[in-house]
C-alpha positions, 0 to 999 in steps of 0.5 A, a space after each residue: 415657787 416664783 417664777 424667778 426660781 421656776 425659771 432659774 430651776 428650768 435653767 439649770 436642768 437644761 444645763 445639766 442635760 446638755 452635759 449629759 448629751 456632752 457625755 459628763 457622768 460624773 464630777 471628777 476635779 474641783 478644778 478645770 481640766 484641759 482635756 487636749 494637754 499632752 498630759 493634763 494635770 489639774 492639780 499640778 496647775 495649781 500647785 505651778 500657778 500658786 507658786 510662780 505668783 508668791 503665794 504659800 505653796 500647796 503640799 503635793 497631794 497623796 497619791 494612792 498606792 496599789 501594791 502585790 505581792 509580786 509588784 513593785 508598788 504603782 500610783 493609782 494613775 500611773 495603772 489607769 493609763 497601763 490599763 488602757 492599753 489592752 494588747 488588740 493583737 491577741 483578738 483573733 477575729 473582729 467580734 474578739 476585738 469589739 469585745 476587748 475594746 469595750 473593756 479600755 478604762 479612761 475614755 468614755 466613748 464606748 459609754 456615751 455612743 449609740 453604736 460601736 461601728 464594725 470593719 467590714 471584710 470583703 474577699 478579694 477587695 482592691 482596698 481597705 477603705 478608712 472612714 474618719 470620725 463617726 457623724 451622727 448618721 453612722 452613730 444612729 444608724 450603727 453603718 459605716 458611710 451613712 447620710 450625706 457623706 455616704 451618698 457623696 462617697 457612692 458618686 466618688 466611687 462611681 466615677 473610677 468603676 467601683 461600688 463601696 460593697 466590693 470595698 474592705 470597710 473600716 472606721 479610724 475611731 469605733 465610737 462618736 464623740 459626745 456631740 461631735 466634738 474634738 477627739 482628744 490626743 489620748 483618745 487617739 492613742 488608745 484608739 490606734 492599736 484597735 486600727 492597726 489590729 483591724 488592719 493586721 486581720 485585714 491584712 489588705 493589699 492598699 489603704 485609702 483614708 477618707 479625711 484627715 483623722 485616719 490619715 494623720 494616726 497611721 501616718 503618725 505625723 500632724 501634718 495637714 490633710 493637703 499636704 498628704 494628699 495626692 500620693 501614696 505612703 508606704 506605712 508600717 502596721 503591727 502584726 503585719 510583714 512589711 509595708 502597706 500602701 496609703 493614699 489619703 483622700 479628702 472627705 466627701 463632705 469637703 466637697 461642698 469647700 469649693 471647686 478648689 477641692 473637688 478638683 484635688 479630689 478628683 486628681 486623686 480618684 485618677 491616682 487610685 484608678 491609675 493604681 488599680 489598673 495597674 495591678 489589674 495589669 500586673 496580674 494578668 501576667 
């Protein structure tokens, strides 16, 4: 072997190994798909791309048909996306959700994550306490608010008179993505109902969210994380009467932004400890 191959050898097995990390598993289409289209279409692309340039048009591609006794005949895809959506409200405690979550088709993050992270309940806690996407400390470590961001959201706490163990904890995405990156529109559609569920055996008295992630899925809107933050937003959650009370904060992690930033921050904890002093009041009488 020459060292030309040996080194062309080398190459291309660290590329296949980043695309292992990345969480590729296998070779799906021919053709790029992009993964943050509303609802990407590899083939339908091409079928547009041929014909809008005068080429010969490409036949639509035969669409594999499951069909029952007692259904109406669905394509193959069409019945990938229904199975994704697994109905959460029937899991009647965390280790019943954890389970039926491990069984979403579609998404590969369950697969590709060190740990899936676990809510924790707290009786008679003031909040539930929403953390964003996992980094890589939580997904080693398999803990909710670990590393740096973890230490920083202790010293946050601190300054108002609370301590994150008296605190409902949960995270807005069970699982960390492959290597970090982006979390696609699809992955956060399917992810949400786990959140509401989790929110609904909660069943706690306000939510605080921690980062732009959790506050933009149960907001339901695009908006940014500045212009939610610094009041509270009364938010509709399945399985539970009502409305439920969010205040979006910035991540700890944001803190190291500027002075801009930890200022807003700190407008903030005073609005939650405000809050909480209040019906610290309220209930006295």
């Amino acid at each position: 072997m020459t060292a030309h191959s040996a080194s062309l050898s080398q190459e291309i097995l660290a590329a296949l190994a980043l695309h292992q990390q990345w969480g590729v598993d296998g070779v799906m289409e021919d053709i790029p798909w992009d993964v943050w289209e509303e609802t990407p279409s590899p083939v339908a692309k091409l079928q547009k791309s041929r014909g809008q340039g005068g080429s010969a048009q490409v036949a639509a591609p035969i669409v594999g048909v499951r069909k029952d006794k007692a259904e109406t005949a669905q394509p193959v895809e069409a019945q990938v996306v229904h199975k994704e959506r697994i109905d959460f409200s029937q899991a009647r405690n965390i280790a019943e959700l954890v389970q039926q979550s491990q069984k979403i088709e579609g998404i590969s993050l369950a697969r590709t994550a060190m740990h899936h992270l676990v809510p924790v309940f707290v009786e008679e806690a003031p909040f539930l306490l929403v953390g964003d996407v996992p980094n890589a400390d939580e997904d080693r470590s398999g803990q909710l608010f670990a590393g740096q961001g973890g230490i920083l959201l202790d010293k946050i706490l601190a300054s108002i008179g609370v301590r994150k163990e008296q605190l409902h904890r949960a995270p807005a995405i069970p699982w960390r993505p492959p290597g970090g990156q982006r979390i696609s529109k699809r992955e956060l559609d399917v992810c949400l109902p786990i959140l509401h569920r989790i929110i609904s055996l909660c069943r706690p008295v306000r939510i605080v969210t921690m980062g732009v992630t959790p506050a933009q899925m149960l907001l339901r809107t695009s908006s940014r994380l500045a212009q939610l933050r610094g009041r509270w937003h009364d938010v509709e959650v399945p399985g539970l009467t009502g409305t439920v009370p969010v205040l979006p904060l910035l991540h700890p992690l944001q803190l190291e932004a500027g002075p801009k930033i930890r200022e807003n921050l700190w407008k903030d904890m005073l609005l939650l400890a405000e809050t909480l002093d209040g019906a610290k009041e309220s209930a006295k009488f």
